[in-house]
PDB file of N, CA, C and O in Angstrom:
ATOM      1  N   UNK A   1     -10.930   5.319  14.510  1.00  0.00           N
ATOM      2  CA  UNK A   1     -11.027   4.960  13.109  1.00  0.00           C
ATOM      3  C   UNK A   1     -10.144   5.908  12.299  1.00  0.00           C
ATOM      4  O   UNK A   1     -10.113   7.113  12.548  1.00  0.00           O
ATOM      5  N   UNK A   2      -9.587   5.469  11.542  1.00  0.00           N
ATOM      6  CA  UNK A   2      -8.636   6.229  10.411  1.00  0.00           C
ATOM      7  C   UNK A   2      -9.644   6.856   9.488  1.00  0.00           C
ATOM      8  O   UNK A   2     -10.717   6.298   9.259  1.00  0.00           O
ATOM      9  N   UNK A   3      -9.333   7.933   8.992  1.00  0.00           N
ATOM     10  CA  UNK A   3      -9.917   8.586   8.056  1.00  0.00           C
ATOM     11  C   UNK A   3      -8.766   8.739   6.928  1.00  0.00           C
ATOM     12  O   UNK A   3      -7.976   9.617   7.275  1.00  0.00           O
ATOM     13  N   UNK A   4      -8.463   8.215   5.813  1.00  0.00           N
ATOM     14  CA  UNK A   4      -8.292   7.977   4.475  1.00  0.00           C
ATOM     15  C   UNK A   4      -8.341   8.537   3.103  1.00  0.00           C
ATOM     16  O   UNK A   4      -9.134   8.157   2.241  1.00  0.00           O
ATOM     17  N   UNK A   5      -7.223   9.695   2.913  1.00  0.00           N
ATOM     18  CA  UNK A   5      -7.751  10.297   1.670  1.00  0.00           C
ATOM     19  C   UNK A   5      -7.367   9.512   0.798  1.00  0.00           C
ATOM     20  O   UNK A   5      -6.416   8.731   0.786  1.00  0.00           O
ATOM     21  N   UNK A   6      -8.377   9.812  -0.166  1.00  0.00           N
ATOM     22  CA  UNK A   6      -8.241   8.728  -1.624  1.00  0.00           C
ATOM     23  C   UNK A   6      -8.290   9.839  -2.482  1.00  0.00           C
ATOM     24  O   UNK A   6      -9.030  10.813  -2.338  1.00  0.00           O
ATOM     25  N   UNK A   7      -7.516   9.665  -3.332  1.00  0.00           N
ATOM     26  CA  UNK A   7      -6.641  10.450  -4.297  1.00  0.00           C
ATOM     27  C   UNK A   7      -7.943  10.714  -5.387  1.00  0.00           C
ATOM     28  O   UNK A   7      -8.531  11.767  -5.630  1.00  0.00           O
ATOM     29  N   UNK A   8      -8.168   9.285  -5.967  1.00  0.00           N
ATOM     30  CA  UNK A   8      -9.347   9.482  -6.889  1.00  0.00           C
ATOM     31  C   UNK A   8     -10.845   9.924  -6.661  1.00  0.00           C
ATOM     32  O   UNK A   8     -11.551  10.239  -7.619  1.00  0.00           O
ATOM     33  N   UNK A   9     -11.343   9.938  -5.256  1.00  0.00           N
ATOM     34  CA  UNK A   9     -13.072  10.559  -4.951  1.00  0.00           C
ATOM     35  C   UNK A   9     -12.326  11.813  -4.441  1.00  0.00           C
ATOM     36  O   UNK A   9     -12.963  12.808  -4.786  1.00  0.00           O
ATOM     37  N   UNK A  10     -11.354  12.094  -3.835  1.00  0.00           N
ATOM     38  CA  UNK A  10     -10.780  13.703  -3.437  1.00  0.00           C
ATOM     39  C   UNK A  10     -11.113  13.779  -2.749  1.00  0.00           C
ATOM     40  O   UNK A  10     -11.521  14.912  -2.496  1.00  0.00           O
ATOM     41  N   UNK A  11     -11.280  12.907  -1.891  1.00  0.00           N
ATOM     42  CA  UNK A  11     -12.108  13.283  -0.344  1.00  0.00           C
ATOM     43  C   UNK A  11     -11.389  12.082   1.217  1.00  0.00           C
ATOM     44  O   UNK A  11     -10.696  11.077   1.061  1.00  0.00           O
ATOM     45  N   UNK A  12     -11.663  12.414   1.981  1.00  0.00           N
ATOM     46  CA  UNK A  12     -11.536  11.521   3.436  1.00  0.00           C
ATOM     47  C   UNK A  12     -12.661  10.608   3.451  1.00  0.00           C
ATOM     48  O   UNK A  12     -13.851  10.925   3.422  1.00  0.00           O
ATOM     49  N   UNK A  13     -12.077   9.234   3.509  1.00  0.00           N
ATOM     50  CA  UNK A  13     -12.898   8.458   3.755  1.00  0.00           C
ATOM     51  C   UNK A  13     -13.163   7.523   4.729  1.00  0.00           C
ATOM     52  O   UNK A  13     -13.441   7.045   3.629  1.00  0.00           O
ATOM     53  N   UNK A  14     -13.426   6.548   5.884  1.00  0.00           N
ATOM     54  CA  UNK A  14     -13.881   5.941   6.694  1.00  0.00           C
ATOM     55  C   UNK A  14     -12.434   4.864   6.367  1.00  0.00           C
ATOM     56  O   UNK A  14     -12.257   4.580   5.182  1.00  0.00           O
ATOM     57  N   UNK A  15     -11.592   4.379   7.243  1.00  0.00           N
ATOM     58  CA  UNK A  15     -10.806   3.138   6.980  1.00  0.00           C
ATOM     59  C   UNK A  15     -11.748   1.732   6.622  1.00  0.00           C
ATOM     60  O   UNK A  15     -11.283   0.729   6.080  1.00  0.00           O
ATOM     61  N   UNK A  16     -13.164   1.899   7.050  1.00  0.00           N
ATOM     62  CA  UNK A  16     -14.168   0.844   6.314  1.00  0.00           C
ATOM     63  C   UNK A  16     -14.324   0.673   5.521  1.00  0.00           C
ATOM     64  O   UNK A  16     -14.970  -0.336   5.242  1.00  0.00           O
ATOM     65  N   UNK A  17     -13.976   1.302   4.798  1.00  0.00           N
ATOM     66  CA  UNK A  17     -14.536   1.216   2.986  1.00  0.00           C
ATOM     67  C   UNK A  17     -13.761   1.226   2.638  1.00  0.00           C
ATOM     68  O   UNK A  17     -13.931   1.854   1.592  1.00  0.00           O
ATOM     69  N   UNK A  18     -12.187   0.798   2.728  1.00  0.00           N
ATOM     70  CA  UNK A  18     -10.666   0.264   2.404  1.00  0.00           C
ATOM     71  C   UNK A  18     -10.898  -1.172   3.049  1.00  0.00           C
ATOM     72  O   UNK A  18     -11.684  -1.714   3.826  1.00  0.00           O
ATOM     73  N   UNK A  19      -9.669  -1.513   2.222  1.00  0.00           N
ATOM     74  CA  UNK A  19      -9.379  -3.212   2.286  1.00  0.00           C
ATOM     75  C   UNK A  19      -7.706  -3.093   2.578  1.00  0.00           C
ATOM     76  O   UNK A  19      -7.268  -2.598   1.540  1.00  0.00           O
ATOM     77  N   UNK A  20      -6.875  -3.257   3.260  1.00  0.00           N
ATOM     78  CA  UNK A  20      -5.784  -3.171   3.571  1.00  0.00           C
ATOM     79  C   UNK A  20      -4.999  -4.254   2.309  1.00  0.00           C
ATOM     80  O   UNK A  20      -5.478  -5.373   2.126  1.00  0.00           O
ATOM     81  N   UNK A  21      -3.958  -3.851   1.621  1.00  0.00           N
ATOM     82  CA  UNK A  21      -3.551  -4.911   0.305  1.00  0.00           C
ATOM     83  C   UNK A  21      -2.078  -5.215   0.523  1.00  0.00           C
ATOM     84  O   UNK A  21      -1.604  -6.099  -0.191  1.00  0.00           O
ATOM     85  N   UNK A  22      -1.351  -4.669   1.326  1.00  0.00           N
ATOM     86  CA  UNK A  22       0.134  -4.872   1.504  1.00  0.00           C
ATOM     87  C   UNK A  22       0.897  -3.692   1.359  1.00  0.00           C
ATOM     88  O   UNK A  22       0.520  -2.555   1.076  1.00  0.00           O
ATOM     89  N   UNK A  23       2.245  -4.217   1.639  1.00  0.00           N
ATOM     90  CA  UNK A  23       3.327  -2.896   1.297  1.00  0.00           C
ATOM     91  C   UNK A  23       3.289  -2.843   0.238  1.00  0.00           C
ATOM     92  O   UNK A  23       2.916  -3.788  -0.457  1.00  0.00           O
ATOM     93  N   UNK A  24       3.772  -1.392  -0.346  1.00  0.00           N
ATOM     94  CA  UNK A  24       3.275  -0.845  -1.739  1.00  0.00           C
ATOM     95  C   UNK A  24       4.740  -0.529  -2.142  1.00  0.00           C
ATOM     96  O   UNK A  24       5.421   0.106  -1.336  1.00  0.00           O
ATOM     97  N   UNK A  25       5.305  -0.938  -3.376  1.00  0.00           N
ATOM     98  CA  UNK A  25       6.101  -0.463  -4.103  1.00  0.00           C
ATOM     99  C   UNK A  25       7.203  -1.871  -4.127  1.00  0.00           C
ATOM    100  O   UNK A  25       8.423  -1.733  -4.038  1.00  0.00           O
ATOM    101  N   UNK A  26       6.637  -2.977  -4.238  1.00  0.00           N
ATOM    102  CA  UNK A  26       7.727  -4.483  -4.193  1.00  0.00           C
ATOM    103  C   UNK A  26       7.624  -4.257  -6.078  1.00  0.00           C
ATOM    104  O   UNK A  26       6.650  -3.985  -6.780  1.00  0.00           O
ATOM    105  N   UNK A  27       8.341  -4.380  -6.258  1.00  0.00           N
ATOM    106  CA  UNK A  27       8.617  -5.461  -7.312  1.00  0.00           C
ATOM    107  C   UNK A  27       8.987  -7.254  -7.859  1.00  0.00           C
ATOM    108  O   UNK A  27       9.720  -8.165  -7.474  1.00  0.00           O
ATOM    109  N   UNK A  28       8.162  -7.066  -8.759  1.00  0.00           N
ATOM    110  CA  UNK A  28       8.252  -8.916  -9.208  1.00  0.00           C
ATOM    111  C   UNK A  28       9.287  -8.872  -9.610  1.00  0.00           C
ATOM    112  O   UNK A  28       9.830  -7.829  -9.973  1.00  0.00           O
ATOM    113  N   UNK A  29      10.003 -10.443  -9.649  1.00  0.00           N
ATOM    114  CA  UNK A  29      11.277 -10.665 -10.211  1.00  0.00           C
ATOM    115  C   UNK A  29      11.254 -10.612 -11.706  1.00  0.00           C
ATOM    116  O   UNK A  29      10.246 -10.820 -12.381  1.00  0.00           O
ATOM    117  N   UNK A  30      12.401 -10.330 -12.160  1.00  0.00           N
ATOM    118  CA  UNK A  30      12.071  -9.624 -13.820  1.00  0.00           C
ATOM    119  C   UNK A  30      11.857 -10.467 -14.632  1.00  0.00           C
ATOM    120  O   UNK A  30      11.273 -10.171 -15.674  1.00  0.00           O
ATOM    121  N   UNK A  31      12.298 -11.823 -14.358  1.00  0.00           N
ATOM    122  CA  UNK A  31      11.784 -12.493 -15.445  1.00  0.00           C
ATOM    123  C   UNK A  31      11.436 -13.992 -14.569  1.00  0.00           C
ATOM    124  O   UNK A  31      12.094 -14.939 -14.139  1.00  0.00           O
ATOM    125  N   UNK A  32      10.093 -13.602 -14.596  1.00  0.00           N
ATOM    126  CA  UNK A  32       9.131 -15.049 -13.333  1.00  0.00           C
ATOM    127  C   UNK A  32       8.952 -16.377 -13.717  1.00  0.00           C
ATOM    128  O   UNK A  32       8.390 -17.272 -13.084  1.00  0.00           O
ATOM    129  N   UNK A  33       9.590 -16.431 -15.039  1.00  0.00           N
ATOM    130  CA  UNK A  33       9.760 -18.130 -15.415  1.00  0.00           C
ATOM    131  C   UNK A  33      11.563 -18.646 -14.622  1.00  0.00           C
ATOM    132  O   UNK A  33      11.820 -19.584 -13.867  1.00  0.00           O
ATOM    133  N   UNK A  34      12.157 -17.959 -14.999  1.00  0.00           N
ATOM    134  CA  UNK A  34      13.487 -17.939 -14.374  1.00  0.00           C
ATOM    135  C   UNK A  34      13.857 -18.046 -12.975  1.00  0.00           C
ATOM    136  O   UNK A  34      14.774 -18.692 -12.466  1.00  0.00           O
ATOM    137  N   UNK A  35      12.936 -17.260 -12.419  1.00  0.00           N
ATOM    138  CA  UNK A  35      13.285 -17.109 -10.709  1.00  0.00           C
ATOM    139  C   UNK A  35      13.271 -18.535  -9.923  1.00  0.00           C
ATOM    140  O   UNK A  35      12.752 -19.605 -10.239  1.00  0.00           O
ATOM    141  N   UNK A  36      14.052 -18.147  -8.754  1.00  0.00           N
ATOM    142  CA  UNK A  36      14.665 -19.341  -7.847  1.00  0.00           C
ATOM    143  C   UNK A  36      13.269 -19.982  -6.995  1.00  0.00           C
ATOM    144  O   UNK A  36      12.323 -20.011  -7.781  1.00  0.00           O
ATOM    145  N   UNK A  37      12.983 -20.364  -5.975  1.00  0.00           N
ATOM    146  CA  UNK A  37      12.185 -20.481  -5.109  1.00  0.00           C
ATOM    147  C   UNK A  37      12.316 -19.825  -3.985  1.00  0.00           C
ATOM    148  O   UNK A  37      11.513 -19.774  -3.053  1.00  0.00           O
ATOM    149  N   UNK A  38      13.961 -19.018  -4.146  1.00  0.00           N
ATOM    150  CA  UNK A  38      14.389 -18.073  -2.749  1.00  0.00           C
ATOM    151  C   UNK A  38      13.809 -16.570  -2.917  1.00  0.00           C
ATOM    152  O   UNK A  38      13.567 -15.787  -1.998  1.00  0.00           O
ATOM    153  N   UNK A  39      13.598 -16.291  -4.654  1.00  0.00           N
ATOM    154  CA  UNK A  39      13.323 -15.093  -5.139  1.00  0.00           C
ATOM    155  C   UNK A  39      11.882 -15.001  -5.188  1.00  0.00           C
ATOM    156  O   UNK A  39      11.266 -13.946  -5.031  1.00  0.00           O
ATOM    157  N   UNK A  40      11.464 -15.903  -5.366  1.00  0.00           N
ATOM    158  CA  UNK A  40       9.575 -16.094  -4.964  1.00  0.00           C
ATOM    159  C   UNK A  40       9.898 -15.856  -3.351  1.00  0.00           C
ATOM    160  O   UNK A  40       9.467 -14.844  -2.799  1.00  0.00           O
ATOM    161  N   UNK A  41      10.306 -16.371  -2.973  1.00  0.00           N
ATOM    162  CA  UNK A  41       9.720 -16.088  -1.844  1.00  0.00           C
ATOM    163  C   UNK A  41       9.989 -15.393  -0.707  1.00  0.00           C
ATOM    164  O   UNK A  41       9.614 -15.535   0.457  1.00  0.00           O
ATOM    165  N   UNK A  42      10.990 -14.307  -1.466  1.00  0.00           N
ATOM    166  CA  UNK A  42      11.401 -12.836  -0.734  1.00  0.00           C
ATOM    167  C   UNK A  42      10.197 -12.075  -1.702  1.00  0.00           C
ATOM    168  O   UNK A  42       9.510 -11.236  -1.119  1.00  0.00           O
ATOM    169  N   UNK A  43       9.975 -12.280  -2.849  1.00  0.00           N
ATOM    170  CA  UNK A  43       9.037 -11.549  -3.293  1.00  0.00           C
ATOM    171  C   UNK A  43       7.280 -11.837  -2.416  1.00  0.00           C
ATOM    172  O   UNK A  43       6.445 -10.944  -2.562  1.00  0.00           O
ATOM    173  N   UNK A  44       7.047 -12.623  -1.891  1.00  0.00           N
ATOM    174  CA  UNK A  44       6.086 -13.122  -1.622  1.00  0.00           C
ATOM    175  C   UNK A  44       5.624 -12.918  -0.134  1.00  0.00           C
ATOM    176  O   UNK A  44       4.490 -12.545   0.163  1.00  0.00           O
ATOM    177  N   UNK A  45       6.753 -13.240   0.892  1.00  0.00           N
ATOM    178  CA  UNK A  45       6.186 -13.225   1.768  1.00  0.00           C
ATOM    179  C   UNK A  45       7.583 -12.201   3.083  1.00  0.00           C
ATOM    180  O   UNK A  45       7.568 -11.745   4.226  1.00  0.00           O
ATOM    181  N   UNK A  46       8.490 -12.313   2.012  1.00  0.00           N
ATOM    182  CA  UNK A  46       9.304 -11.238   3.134  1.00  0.00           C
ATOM    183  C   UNK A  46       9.243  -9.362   2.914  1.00  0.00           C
ATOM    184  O   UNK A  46       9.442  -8.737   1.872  1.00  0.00           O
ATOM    185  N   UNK A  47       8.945  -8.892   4.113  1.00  0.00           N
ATOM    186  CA  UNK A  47       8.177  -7.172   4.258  1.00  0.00           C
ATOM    187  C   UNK A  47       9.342  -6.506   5.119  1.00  0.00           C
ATOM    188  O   UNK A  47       9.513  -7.107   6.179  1.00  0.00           O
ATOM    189  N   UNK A  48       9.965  -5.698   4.977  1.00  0.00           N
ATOM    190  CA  UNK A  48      10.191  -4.590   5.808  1.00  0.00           C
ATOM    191  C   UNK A  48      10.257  -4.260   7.053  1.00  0.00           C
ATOM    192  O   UNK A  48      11.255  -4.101   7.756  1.00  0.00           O
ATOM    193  N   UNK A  49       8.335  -4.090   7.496  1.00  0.00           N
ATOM    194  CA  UNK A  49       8.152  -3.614   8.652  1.00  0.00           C
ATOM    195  C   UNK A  49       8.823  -3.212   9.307  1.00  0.00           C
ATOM    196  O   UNK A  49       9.542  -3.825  10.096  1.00  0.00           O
ATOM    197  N   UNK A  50       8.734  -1.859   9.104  1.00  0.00           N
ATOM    198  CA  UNK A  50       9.603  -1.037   9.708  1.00  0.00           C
ATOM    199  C   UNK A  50       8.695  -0.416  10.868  1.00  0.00           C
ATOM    200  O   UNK A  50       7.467  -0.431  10.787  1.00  0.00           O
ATOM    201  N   UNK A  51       9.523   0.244  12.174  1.00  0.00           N
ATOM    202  CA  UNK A  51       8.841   1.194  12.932  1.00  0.00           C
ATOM    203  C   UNK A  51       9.297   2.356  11.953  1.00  0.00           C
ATOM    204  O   UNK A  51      10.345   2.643  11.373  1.00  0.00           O
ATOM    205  N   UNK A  52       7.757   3.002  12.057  1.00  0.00           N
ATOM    206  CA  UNK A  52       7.842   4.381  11.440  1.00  0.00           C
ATOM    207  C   UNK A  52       6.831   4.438  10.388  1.00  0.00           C
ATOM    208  O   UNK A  52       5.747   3.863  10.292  1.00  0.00           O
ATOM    209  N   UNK A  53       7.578   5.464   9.431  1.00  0.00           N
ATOM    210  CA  UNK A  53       6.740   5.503   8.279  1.00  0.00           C
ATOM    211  C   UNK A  53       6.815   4.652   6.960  1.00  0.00           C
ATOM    212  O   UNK A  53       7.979   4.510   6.583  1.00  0.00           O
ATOM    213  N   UNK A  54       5.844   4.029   6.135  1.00  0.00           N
ATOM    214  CA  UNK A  54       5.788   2.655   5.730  1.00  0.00           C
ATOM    215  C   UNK A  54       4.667   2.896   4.740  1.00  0.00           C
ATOM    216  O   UNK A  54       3.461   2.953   4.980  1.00  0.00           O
ATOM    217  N   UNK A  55       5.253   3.017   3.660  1.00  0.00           N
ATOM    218  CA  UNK A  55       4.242   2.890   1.981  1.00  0.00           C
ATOM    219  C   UNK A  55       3.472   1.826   2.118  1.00  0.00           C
ATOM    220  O   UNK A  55       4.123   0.786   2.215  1.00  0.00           O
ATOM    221  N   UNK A  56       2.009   1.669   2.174  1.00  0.00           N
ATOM    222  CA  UNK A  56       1.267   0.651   1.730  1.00  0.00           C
ATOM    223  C   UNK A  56      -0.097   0.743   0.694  1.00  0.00           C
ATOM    224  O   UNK A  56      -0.758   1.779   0.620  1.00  0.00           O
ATOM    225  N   UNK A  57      -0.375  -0.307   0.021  1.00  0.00           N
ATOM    226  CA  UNK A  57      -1.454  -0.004  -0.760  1.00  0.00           C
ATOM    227  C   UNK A  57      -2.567  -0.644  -0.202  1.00  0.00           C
ATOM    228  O   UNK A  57      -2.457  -1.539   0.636  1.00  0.00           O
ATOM    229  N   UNK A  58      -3.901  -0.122  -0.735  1.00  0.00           N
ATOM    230  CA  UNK A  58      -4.912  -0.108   0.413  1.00  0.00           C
ATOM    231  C   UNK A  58      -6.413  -0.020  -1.422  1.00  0.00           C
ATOM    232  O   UNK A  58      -6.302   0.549  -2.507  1.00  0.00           O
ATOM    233  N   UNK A  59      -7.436  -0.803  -0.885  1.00  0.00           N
ATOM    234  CA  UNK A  59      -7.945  -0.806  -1.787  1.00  0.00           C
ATOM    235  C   UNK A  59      -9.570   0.077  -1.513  1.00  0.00           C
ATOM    236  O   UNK A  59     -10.386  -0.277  -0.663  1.00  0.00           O
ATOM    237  N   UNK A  60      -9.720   1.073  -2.304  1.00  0.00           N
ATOM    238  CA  UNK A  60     -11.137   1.632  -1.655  1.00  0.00           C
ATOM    239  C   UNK A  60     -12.189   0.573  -2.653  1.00  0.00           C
ATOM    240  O   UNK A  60     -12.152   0.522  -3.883  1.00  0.00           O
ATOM    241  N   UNK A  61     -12.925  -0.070  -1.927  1.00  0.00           N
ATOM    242  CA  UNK A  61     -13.856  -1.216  -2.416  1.00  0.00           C
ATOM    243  C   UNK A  61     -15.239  -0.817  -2.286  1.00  0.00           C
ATOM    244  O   UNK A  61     -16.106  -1.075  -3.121  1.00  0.00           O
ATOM    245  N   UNK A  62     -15.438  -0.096  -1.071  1.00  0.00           N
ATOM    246  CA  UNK A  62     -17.088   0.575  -1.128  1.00  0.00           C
ATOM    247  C   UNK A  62     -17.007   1.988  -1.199  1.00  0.00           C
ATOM    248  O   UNK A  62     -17.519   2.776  -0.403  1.00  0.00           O
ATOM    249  N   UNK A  63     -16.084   2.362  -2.572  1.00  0.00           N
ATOM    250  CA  UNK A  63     -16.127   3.548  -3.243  1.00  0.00           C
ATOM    251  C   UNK A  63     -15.636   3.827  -4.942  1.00  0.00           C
ATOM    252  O   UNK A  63     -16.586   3.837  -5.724  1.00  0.00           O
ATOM    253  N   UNK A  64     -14.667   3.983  -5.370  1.00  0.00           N
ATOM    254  CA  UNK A  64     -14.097   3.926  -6.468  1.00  0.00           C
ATOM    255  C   UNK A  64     -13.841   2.752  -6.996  1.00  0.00           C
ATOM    256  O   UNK A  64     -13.600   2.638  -8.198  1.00  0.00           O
ATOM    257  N   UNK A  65     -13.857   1.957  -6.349  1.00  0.00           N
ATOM    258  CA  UNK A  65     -12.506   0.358  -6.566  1.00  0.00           C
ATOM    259  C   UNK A  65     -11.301   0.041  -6.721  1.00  0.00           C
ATOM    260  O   UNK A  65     -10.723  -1.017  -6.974  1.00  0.00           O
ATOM    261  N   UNK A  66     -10.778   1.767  -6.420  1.00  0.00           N
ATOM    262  CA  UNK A  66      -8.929   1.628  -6.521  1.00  0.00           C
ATOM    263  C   UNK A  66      -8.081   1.333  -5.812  1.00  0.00           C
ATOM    264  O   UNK A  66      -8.182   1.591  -4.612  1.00  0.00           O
ATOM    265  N   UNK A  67      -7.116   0.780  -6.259  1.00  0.00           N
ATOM    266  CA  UNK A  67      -5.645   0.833  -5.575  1.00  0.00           C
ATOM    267  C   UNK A  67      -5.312   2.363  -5.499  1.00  0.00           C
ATOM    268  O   UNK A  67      -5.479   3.207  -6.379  1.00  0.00           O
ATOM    269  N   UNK A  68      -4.784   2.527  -4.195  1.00  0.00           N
ATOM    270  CA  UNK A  68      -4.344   3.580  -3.700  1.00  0.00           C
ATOM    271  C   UNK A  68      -2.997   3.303  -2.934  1.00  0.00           C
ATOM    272  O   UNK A  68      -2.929   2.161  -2.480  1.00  0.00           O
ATOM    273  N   UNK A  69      -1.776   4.217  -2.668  1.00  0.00           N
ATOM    274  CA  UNK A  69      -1.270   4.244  -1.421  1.00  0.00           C
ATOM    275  C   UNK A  69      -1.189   5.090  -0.821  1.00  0.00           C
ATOM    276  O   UNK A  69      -1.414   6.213  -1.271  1.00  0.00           O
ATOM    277  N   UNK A  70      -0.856   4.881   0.355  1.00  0.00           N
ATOM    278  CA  UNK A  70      -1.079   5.791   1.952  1.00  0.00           C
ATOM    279  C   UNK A  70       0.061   5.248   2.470  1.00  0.00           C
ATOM    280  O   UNK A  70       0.301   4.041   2.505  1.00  0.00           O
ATOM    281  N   UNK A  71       0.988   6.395   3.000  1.00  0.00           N
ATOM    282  CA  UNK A  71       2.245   6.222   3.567  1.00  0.00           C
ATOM    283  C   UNK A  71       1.227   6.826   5.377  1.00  0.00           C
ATOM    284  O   UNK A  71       0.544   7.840   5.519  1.00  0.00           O
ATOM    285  N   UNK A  72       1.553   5.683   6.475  1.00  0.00           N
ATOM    286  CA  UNK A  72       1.242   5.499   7.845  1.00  0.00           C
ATOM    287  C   UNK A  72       2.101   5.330   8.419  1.00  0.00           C
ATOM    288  O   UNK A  72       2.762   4.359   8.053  1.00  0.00           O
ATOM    289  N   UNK A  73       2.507   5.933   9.347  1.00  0.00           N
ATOM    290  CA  UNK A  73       3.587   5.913  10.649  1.00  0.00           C
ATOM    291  C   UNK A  73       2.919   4.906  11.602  1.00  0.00           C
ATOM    292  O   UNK A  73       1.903   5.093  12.271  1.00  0.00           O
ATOM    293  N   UNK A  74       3.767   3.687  11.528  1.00  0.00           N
ATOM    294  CA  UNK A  74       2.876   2.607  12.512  1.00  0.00           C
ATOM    295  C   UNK A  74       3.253   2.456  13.660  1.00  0.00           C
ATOM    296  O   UNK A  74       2.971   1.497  14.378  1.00  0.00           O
ATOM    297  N   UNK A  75       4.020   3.517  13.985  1.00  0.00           N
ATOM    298  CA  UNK A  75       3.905   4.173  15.238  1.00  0.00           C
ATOM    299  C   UNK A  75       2.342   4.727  15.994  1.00  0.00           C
ATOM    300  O   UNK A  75       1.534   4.185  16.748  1.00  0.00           O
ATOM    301  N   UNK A  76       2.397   5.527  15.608  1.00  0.00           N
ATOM    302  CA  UNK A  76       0.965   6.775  16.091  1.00  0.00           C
ATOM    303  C   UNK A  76      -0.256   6.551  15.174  1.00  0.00           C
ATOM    304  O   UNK A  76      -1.227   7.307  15.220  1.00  0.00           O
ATOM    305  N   UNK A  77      -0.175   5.377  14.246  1.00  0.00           N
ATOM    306  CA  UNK A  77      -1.525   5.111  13.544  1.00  0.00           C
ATOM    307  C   UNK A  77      -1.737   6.122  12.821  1.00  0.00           C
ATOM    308  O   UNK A  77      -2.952   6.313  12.768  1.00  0.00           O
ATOM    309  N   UNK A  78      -0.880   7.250  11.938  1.00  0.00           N
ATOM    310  CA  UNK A  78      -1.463   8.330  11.066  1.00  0.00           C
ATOM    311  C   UNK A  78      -1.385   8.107   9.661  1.00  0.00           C
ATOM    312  O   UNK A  78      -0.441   7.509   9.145  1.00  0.00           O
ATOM    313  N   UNK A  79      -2.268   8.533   9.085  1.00  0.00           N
ATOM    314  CA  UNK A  79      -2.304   8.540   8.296  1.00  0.00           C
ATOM    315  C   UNK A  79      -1.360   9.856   7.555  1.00  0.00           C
ATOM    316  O   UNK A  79      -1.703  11.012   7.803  1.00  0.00           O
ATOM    317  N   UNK A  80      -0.569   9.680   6.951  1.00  0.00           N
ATOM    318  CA  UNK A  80       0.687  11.171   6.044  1.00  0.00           C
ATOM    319  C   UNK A  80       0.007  11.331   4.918  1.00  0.00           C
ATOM    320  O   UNK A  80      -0.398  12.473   4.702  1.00  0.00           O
ATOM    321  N   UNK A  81      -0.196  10.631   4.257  1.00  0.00           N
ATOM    322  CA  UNK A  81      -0.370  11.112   2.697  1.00  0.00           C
ATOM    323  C   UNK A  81      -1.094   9.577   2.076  1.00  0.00           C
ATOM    324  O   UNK A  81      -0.904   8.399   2.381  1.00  0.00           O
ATOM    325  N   UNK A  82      -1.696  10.028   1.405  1.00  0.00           N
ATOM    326  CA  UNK A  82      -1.938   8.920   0.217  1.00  0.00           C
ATOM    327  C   UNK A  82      -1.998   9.104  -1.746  1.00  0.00           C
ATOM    328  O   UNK A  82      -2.818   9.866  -2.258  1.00  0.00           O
ATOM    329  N   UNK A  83      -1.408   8.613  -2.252  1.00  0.00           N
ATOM    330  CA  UNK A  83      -1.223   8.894  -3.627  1.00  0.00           C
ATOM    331  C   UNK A  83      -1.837   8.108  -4.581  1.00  0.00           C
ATOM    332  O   UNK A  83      -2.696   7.434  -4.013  1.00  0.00           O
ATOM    333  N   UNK A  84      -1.795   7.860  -5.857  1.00  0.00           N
ATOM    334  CA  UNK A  84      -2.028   7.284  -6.740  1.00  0.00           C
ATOM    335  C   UNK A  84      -0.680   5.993  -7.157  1.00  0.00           C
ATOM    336  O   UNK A  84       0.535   6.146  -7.035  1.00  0.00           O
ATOM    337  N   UNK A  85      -1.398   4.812  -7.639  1.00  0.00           N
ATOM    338  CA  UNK A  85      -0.560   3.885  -7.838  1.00  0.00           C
ATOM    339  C   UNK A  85       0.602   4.521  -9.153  1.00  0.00           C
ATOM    340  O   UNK A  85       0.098   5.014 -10.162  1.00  0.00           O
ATOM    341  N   UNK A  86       2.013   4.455  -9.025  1.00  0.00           N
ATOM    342  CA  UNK A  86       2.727   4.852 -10.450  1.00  0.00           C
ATOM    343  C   UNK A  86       3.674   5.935  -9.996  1.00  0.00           C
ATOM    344  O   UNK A  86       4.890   5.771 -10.096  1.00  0.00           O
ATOM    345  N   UNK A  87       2.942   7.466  -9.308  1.00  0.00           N
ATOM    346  CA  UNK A  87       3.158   8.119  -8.917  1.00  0.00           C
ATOM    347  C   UNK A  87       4.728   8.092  -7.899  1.00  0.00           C
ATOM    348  O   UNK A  87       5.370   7.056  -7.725  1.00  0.00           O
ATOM    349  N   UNK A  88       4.969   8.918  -7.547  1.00  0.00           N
ATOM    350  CA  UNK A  88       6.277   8.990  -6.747  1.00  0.00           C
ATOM    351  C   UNK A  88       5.642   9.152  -5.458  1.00  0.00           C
ATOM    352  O   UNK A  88       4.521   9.651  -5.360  1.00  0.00           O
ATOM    353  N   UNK A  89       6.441   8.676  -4.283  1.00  0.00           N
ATOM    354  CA  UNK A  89       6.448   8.670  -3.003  1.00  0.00           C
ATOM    355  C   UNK A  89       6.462  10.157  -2.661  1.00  0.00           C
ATOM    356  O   UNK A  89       7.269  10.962  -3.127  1.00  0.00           O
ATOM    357  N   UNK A  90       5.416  10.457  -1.737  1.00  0.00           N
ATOM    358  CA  UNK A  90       5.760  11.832  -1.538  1.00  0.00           C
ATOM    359  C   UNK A  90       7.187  12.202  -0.077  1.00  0.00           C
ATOM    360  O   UNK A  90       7.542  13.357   0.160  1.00  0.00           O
TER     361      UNK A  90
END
C-alpha cells in the first residue's frame, strides 16, 4: 500500500482514502467555445505516460476533500513528493 503525504492534514496517509483523478497539470483549450474536436480530444483523453516520474492529481476523499498532487515514479511505485494544486512542481 502507498502511503501519501497530503499537503493539507500534514501527514501520511493510507492510498485508501485517495481517489486517483489523472495527470496533473493539462490545461483546457483557451477558449472552449472555439476549439476543434481534435483539441477536445487531446485535451480529454490523450496522457503522456511516461516511464518514470509523472505529476498526478489524486483526491483525499476520506480526509480533507482535496485535490492534491503527488509526483510517482511508475516505475518502483514511489511515492516523491506531493504538493498543493497552483503550486510549482517540485
Amino acid at each position: 500500500m502507498l502511503l501519501i503525504p497530503c499537503p493539507f492534514c500534514a501527514m501520511d496517509r493510507p492510498e485508501a482514502e485517495f481517489r486517483h483523478a489523472g495527470e496533473a497539470h493539462l490545461t483546457r483549450p483557451p477558449d472552449p467555445a472555439a476549439a476543434d474536436d481534435a483539441a477536445w480530444a487531446d485535451f480529454l483523453y490523450h496522457r503522456a505516460n511516461p516511464r518514470g516520474v509523472i505529476a498526478e492529481r489524486w483526491r483525499h476523499v476520506h480526509g480533507c476533500g482535496r485535490f492534491i498532487n503527488v509526483l510517482r515514479d511508475t516505475v518502483s511505485d514511489r511515492i516523491l513528493a506531493s504538493y498543493r494544486p497552483g503550486e510549482k512542481r517540485p
